[in-house]
C-alpha beads as a LAMMPS data file, in Angstrom:
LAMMPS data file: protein, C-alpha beads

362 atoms
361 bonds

1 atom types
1 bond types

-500.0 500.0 xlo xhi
-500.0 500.0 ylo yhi
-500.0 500.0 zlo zhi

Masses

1 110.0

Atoms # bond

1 1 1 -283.532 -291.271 428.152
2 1 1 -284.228 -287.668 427.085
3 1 1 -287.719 -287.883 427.773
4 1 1 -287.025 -288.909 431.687
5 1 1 -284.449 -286.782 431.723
6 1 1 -285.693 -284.026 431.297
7 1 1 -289.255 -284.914 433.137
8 1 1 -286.396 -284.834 435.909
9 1 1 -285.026 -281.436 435.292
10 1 1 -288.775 -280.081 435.203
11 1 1 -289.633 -281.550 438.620
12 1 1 -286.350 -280.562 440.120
13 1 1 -286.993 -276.808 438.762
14 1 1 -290.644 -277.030 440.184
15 1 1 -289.331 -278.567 443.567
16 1 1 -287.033 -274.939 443.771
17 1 1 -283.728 -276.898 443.501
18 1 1 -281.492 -275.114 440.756
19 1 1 -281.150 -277.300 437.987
20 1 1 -279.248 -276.934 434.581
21 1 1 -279.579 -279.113 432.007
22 1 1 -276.874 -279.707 428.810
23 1 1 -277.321 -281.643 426.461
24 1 1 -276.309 -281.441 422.117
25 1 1 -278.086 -281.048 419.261
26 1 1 -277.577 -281.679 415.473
27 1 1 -279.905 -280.231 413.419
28 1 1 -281.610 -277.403 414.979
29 1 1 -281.787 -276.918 419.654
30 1 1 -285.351 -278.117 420.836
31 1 1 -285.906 -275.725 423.607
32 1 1 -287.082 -278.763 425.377
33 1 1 -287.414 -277.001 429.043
34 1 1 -286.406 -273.710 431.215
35 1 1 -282.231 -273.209 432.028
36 1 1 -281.538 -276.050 429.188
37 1 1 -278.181 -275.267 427.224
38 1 1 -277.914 -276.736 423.867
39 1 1 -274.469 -276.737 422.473
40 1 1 -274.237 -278.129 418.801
41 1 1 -272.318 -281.421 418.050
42 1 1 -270.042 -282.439 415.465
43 1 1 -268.690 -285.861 413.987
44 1 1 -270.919 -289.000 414.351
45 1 1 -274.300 -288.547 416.213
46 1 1 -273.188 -291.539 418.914
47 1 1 -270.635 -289.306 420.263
48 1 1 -272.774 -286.457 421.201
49 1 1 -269.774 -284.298 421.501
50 1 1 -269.818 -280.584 421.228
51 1 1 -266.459 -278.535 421.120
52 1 1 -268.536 -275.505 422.169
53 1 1 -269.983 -277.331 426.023
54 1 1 -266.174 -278.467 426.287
55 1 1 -265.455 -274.798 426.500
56 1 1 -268.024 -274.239 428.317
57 1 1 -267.572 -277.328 430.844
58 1 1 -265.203 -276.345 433.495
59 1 1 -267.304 -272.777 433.788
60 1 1 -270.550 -274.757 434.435
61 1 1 -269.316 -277.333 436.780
62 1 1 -267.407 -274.453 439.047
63 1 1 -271.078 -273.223 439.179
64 1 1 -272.525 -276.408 440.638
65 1 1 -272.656 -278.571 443.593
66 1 1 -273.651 -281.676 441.927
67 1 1 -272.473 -282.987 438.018
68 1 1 -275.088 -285.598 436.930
69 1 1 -274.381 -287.969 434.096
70 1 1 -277.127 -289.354 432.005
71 1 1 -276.008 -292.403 430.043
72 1 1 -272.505 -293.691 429.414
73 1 1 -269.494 -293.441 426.578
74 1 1 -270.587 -290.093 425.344
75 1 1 -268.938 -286.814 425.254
76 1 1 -271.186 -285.316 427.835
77 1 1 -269.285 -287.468 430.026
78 1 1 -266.109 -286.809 428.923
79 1 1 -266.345 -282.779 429.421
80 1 1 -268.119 -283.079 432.724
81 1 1 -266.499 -285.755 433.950
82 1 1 -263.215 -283.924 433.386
83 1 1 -264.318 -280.749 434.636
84 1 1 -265.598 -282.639 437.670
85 1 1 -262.514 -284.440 438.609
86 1 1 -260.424 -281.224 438.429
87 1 1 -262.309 -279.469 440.299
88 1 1 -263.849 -282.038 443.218
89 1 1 -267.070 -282.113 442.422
90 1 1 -269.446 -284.743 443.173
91 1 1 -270.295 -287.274 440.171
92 1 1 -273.759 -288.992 440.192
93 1 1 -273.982 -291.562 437.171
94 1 1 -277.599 -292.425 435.942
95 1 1 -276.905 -295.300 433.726
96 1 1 -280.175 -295.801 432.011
97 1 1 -280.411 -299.534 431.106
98 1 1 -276.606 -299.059 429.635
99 1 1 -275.403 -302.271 432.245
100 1 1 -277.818 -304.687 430.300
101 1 1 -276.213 -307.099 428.962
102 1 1 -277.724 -306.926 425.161
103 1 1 -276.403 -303.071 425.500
104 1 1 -273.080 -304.637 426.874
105 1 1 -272.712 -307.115 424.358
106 1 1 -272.973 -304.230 421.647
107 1 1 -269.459 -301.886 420.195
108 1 1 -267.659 -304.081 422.486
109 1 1 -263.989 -302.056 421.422
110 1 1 -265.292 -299.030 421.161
111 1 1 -266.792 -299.153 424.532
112 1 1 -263.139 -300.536 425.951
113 1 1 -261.565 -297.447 423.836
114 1 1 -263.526 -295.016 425.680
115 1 1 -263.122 -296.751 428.800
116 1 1 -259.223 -295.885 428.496
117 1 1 -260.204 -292.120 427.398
118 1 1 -262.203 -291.135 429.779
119 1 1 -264.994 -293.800 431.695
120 1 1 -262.738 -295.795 433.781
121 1 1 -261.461 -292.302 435.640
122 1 1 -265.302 -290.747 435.675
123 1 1 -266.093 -294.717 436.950
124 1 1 -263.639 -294.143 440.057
125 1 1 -264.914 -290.319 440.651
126 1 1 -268.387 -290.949 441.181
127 1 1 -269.823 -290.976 444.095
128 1 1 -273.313 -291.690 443.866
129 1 1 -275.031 -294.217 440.677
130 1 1 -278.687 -294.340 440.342
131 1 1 -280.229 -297.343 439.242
132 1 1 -283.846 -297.351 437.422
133 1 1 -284.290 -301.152 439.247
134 1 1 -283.012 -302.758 441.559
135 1 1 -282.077 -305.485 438.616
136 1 1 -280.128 -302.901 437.430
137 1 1 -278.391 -302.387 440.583
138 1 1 -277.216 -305.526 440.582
139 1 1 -276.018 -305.194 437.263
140 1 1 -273.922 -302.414 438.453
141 1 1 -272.384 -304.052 441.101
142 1 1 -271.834 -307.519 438.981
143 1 1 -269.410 -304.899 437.355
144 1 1 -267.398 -304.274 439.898
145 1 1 -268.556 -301.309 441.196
146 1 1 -268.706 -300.545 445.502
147 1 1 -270.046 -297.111 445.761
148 1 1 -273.227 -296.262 446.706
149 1 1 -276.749 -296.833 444.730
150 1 1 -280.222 -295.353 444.798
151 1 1 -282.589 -297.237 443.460
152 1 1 -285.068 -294.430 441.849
153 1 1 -286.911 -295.280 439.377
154 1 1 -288.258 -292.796 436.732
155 1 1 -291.572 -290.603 436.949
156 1 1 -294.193 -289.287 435.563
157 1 1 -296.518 -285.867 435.526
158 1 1 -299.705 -287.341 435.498
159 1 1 -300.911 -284.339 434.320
160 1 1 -299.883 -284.579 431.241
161 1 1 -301.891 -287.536 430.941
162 1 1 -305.997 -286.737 431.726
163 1 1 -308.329 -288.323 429.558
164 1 1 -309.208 -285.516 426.832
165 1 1 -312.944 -285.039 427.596
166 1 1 -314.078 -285.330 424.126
167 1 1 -311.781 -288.315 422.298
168 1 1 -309.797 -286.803 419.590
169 1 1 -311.512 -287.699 416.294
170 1 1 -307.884 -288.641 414.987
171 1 1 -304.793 -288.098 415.948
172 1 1 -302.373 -286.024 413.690
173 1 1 -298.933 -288.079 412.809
174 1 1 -296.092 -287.421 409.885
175 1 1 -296.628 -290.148 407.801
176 1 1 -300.343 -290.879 408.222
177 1 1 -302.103 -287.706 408.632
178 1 1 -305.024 -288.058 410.356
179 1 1 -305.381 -291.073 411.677
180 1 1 -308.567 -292.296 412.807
181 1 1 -309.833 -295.258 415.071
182 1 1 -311.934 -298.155 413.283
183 1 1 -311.026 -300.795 415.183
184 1 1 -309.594 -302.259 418.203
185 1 1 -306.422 -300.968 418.220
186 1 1 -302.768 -302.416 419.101
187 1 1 -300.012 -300.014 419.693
188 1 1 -296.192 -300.227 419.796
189 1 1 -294.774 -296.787 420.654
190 1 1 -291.182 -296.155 421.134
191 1 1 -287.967 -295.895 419.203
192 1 1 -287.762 -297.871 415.504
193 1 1 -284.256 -299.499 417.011
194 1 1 -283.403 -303.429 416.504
195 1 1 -283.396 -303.920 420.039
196 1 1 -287.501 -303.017 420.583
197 1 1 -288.237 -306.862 419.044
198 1 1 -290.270 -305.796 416.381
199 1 1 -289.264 -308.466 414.403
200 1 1 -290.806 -310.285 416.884
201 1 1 -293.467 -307.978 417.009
202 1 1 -294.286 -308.213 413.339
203 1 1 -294.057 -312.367 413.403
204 1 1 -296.464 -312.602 415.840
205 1 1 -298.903 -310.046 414.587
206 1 1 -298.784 -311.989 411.497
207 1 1 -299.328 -315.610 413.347
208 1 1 -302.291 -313.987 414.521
209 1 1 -304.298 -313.185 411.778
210 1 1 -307.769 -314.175 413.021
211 1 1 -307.837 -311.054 414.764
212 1 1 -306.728 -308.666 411.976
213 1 1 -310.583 -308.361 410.979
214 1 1 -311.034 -306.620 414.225
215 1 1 -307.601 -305.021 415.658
216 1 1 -305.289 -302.839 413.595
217 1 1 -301.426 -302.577 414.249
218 1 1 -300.201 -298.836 414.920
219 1 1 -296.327 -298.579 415.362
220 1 1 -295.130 -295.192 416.159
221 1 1 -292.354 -294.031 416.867
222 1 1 -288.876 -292.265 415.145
223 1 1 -286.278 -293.895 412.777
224 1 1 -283.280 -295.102 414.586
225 1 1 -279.767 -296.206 412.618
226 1 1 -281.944 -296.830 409.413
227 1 1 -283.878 -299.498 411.192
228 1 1 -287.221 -298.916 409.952
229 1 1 -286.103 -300.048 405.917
230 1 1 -285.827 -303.281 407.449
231 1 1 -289.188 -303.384 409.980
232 1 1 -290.711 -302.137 406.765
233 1 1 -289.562 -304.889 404.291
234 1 1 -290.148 -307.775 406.985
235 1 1 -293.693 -305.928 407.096
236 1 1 -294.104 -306.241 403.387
237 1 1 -292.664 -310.147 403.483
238 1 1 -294.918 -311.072 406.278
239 1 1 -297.940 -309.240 403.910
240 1 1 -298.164 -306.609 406.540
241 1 1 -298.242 -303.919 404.347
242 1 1 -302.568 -302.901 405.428
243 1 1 -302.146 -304.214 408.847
244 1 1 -299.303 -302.146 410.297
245 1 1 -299.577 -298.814 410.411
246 1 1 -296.263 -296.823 410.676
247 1 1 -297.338 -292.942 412.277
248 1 1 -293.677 -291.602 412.511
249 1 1 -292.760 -289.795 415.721
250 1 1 -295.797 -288.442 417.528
251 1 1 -295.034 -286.383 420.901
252 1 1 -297.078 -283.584 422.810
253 1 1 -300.638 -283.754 422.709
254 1 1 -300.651 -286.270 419.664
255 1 1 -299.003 -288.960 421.714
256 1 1 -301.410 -288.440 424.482
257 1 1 -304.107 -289.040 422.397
258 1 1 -302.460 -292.010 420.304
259 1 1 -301.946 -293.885 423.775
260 1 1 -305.486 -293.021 425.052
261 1 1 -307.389 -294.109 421.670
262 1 1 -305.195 -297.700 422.081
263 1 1 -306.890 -300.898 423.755
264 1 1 -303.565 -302.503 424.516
265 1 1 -299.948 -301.719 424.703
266 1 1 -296.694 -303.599 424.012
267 1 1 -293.084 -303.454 424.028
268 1 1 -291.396 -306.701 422.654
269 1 1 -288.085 -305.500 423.564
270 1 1 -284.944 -307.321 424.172
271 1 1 -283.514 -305.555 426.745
272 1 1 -285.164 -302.472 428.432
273 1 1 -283.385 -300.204 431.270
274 1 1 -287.058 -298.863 432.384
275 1 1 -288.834 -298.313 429.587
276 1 1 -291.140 -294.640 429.979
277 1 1 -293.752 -295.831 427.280
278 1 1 -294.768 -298.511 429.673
279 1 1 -295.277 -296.362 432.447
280 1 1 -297.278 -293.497 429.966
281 1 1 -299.661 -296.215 428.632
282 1 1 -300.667 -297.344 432.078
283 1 1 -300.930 -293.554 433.209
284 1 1 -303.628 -293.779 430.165
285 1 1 -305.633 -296.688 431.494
286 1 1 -304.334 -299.110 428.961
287 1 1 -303.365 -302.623 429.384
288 1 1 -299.726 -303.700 428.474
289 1 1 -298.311 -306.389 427.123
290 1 1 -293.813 -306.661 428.001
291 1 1 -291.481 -309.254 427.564
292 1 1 -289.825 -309.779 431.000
293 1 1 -286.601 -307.918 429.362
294 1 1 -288.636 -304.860 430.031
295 1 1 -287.699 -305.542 433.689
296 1 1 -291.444 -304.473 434.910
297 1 1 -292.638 -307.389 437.005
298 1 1 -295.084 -305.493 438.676
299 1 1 -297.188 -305.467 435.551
300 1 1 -297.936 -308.965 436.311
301 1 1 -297.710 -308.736 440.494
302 1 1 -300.505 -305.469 439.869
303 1 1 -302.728 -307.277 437.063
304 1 1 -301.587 -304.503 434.503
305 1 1 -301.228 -306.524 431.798
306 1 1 -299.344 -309.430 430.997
307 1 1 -295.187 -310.689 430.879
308 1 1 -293.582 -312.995 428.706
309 1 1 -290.274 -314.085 427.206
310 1 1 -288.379 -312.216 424.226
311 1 1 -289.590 -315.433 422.055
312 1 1 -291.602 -315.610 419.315
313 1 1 -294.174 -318.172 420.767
314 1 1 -294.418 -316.399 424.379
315 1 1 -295.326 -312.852 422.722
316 1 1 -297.741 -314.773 420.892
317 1 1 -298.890 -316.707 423.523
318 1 1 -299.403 -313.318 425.631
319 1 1 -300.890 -311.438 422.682
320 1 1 -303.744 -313.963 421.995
321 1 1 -304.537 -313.609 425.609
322 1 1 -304.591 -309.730 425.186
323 1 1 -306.317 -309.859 422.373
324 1 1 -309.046 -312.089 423.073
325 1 1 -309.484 -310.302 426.353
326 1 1 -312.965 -308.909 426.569
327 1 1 -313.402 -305.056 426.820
328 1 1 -314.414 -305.412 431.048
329 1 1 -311.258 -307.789 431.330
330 1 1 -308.571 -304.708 429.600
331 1 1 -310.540 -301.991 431.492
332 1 1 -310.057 -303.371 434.588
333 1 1 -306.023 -303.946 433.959
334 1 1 -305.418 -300.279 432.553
335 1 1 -307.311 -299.091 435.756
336 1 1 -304.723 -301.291 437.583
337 1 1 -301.927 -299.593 435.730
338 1 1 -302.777 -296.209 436.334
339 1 1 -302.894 -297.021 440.044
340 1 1 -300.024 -298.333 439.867
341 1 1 -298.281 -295.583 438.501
342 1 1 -299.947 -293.177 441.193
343 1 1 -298.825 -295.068 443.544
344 1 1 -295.239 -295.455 443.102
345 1 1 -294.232 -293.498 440.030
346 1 1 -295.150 -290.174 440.789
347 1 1 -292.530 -287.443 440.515
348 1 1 -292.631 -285.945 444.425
349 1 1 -291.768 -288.839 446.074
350 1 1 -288.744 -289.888 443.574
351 1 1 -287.572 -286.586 443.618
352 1 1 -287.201 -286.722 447.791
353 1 1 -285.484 -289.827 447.241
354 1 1 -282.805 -288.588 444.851
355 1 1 -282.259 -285.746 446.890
356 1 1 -281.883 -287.525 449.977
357 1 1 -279.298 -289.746 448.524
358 1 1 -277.467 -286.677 447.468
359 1 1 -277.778 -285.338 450.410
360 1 1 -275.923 -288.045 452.152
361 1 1 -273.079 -289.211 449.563
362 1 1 -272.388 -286.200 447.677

Bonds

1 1 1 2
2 1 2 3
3 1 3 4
4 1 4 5
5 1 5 6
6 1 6 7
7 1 7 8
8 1 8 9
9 1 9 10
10 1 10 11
11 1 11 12
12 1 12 13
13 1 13 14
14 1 14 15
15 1 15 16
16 1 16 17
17 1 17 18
18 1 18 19
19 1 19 20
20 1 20 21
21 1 21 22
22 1 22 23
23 1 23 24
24 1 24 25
25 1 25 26
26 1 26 27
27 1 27 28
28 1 28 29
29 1 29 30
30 1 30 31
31 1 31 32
32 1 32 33
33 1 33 34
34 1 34 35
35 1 35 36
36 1 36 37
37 1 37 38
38 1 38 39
39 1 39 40
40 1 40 41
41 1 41 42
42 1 42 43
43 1 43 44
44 1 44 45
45 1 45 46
46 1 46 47
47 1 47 48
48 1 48 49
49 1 49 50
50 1 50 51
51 1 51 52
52 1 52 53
53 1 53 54
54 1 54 55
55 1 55 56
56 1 56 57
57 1 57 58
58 1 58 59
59 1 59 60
60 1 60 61
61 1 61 62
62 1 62 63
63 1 63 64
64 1 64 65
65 1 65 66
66 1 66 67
67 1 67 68
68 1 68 69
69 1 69 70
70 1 70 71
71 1 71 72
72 1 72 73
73 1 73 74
74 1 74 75
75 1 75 76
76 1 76 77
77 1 77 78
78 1 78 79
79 1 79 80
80 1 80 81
81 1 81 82
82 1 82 83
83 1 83 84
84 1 84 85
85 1 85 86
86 1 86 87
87 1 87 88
88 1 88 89
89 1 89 90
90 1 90 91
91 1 91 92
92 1 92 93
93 1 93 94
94 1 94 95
95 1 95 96
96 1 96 97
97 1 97 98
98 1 98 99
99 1 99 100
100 1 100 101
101 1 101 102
102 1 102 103
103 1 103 104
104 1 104 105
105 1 105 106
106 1 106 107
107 1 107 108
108 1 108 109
109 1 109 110
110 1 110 111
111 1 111 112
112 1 112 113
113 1 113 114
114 1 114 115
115 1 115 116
116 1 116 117
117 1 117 118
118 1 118 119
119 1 119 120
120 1 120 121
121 1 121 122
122 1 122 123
123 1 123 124
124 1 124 125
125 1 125 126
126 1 126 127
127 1 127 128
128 1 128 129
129 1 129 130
130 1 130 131
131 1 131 132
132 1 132 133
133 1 133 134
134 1 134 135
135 1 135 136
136 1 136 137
137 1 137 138
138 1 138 139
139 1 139 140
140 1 140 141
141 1 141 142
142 1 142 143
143 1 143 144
144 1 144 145
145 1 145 146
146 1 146 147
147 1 147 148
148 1 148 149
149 1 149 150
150 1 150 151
151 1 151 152
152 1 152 153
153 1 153 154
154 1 154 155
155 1 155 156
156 1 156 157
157 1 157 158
158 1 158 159
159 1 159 160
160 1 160 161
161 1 161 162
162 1 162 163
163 1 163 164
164 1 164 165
165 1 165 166
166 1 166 167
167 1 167 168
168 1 168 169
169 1 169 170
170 1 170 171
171 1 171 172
172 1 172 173
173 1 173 174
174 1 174 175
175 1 175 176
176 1 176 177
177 1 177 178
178 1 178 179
179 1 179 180
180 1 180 181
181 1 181 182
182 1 182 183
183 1 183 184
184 1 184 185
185 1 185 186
186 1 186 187
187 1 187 188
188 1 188 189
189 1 189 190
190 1 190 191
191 1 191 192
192 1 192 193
193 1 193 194
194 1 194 195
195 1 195 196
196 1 196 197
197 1 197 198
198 1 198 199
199 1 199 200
200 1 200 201
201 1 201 202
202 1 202 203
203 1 203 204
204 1 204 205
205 1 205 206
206 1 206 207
207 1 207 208
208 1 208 209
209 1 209 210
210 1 210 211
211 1 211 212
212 1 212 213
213 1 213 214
214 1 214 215
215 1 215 216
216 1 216 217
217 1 217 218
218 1 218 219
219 1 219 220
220 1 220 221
221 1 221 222
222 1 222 223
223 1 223 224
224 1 224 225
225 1 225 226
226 1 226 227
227 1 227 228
228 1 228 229
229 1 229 230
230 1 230 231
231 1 231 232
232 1 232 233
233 1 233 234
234 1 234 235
235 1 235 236
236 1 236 237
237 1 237 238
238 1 238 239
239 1 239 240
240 1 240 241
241 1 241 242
242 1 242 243
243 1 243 244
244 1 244 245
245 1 245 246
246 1 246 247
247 1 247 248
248 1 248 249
249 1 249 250
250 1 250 251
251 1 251 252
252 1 252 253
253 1 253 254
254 1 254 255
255 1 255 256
256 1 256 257
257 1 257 258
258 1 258 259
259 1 259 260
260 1 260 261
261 1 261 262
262 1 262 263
263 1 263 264
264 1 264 265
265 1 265 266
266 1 266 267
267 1 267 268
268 1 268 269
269 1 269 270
270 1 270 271
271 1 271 272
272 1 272 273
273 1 273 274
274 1 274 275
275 1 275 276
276 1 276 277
277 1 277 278
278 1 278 279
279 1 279 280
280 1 280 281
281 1 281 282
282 1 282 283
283 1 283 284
284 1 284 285
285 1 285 286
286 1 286 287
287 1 287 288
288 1 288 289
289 1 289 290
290 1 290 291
291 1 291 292
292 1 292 293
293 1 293 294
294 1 294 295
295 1 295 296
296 1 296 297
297 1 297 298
298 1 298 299
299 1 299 300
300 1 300 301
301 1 301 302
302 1 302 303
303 1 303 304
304 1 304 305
305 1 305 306
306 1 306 307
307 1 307 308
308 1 308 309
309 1 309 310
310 1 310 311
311 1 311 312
312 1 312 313
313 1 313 314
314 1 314 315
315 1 315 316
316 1 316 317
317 1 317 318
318 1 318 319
319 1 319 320
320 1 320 321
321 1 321 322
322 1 322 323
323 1 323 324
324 1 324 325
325 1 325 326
326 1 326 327
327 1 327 328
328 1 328 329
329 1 329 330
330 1 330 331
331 1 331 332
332 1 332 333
333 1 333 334
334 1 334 335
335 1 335 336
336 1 336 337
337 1 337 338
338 1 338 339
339 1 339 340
340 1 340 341
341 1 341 342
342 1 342 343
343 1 343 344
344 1 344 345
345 1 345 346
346 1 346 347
347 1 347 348
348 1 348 349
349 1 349 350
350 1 350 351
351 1 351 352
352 1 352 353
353 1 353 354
354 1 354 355
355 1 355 356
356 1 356 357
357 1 357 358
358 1 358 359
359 1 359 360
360 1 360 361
361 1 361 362
């Protein structure tokens, strides 16, 4: 979500709208893009709330025309949402995958709590929701909701994504070093969270070991809640421990050339809003493999790469056919991908679309 986000601020900022982004920070601000405040946040890091952009709240809302919410039940929403109502302004929610139902099903009280606090009066405010999908607009509706919906989904800057013209002769990562290529290689890239199925990941990986000889496992990607002790020891119980490599969090230039140096892509997840590493490894030319939680059909529709369940046996089942795959067959789907993406992923035309909407309900 803070990745897209702020790809969205960017292209707003380069389309000459004025955009200001908030968001908190715990350890140190990350000076992520131009006219982004960073406020620093106190208590436990779910809340994201910052006494400081409370303050600061009704001050930056009188200064805008449109409040946009990224994400639900955290104290972002609860100063701007305030700020908002007071003062009239137009409420867009952007509820990044937070109507799936495994993300539902998850903190059920404390979800209700804030609901009381604060949610069910932003809820009533807003006047515009963006969905990522139009399976997630549905999902917003099947909640009760009537106001309007834009389906926009989110974008890239293909840009940031050209082929280096000499291949990086490793790729620099915190845990690893340099880590260079010396075989076929399988990447997971994303957050270390217990809803990205690597358990399933890691089960299947190790069903398959008539490949290992030839493929190597690179998972990269940040800590989440402490969930990478456990990935780790079902690594070790599976005898893992040489086959999958953990990098650590690689972004910029080193996650570029991590996605370009992989032959295939996947993302076992159990529930997805719209997952961003799919759409950077096809803007890369690699082939993808997503359980059909992901909500990406048109990986399968555009010959991207291939679906399958959140099971143990279908992410094999679509792994084996990844993996045995020859080098022509992969080519050809991560050349499918990245037209894909050109095609209906690109910032310029999402932006129009957002702004349209805007436009017309806010």
């Amino acid at each position: 979500m803070g990745t897209s986000t702020t790809s969205l601020h960017r292209q707003l900022l380069a389309a000459g709208i004025e955009s200001r982004l908030c968001a908190t920070f715990s350890d140190e601000p990350q000076s992520v893009a131009e006219s982004c405040l960073e406020f620093r946040r106190i208590g436990p890091g779910f809340l994201f709330y910052s006494p400081e952009l409370k303050k600061r709240a009704e001050d930056l809302v009188q200064d805008s025309d449109v409040v946009h919410g990224h994400g639900l039940y955290v104290g972002t929403n609860y100063a701007f949402g305030q700020a908002a109502r007071r003062q009239g302004k137009a409420l867009v929610y952007h509820v990044h995958g937070m109507f799936e139902p495994y993300i539902l099903s998850r903190s059920r009280w404390k979800k209700r709590l804030v609901h009381l606090l604060f949610e069910d009066a932003n809820f009533r405010h807003v006047r515009l929701w963006r969905a990522l999908t139009d399976n997630e607009a549905e999902q917003i509706r099947s909640c009760g909701i009537s106001a309007p919906i834009v389906v926009a989904p989110n974008g890239l800057d293909l840009d940031e994504f050209v082929k280096p013209q000499r291949p990086a002769d490793g790729v620099r990562t915190p845990w690893l070093g340099n880590l260079k290529k010396e075989k076929f290689r399988l990447l997971f890239l994303g957050r270390i969270h217990p809803k990205k199925g690597l358990d399933l990941l890691l089960s299947a990986w190790a069903g398959l070991e008539r490949y290992h000889g030839q493929w190597e496992l690179v998972i990269a990607g940040p800590d989440e809640s402490g969930h990478l002790a456990e990935v780790r020891r079902k690594a070790r119980a599976l005898a893992l421990d040489s086959q999958a490599r953990f990098t650590g969090p690689v972004t910029g230039r080193a996650k570029r050339d991590l996605l370009h140096s992989a032959d295939l892509f996947i993302l076992p997840s159990y529930s997805e809003g719209f997952s961003m590493g799919l759409l950077e490894a096809m803007a890369c030319e690699v082939p993808v493999i997503a359980t059909r939680a992901c909500n990406f059909p048109q990986i399968s529709r555009n010959e991207a790469g291939w679906e399958c369940d959140a099971s143990l046996w279908s992410i094999m089942e679509a792994l084996e056919l990844g993996l045995r795959a020859d080098v022509v067959e992969r080519r050809q789907r991560g050349r499918n991908g990245r037209r894909l993406v050109e095609k209906d992923y690109a910032w310029p035309s999402i932006i129009d679309q957002l702004l349209d909407a805007c436009q017309t309900h806010c």
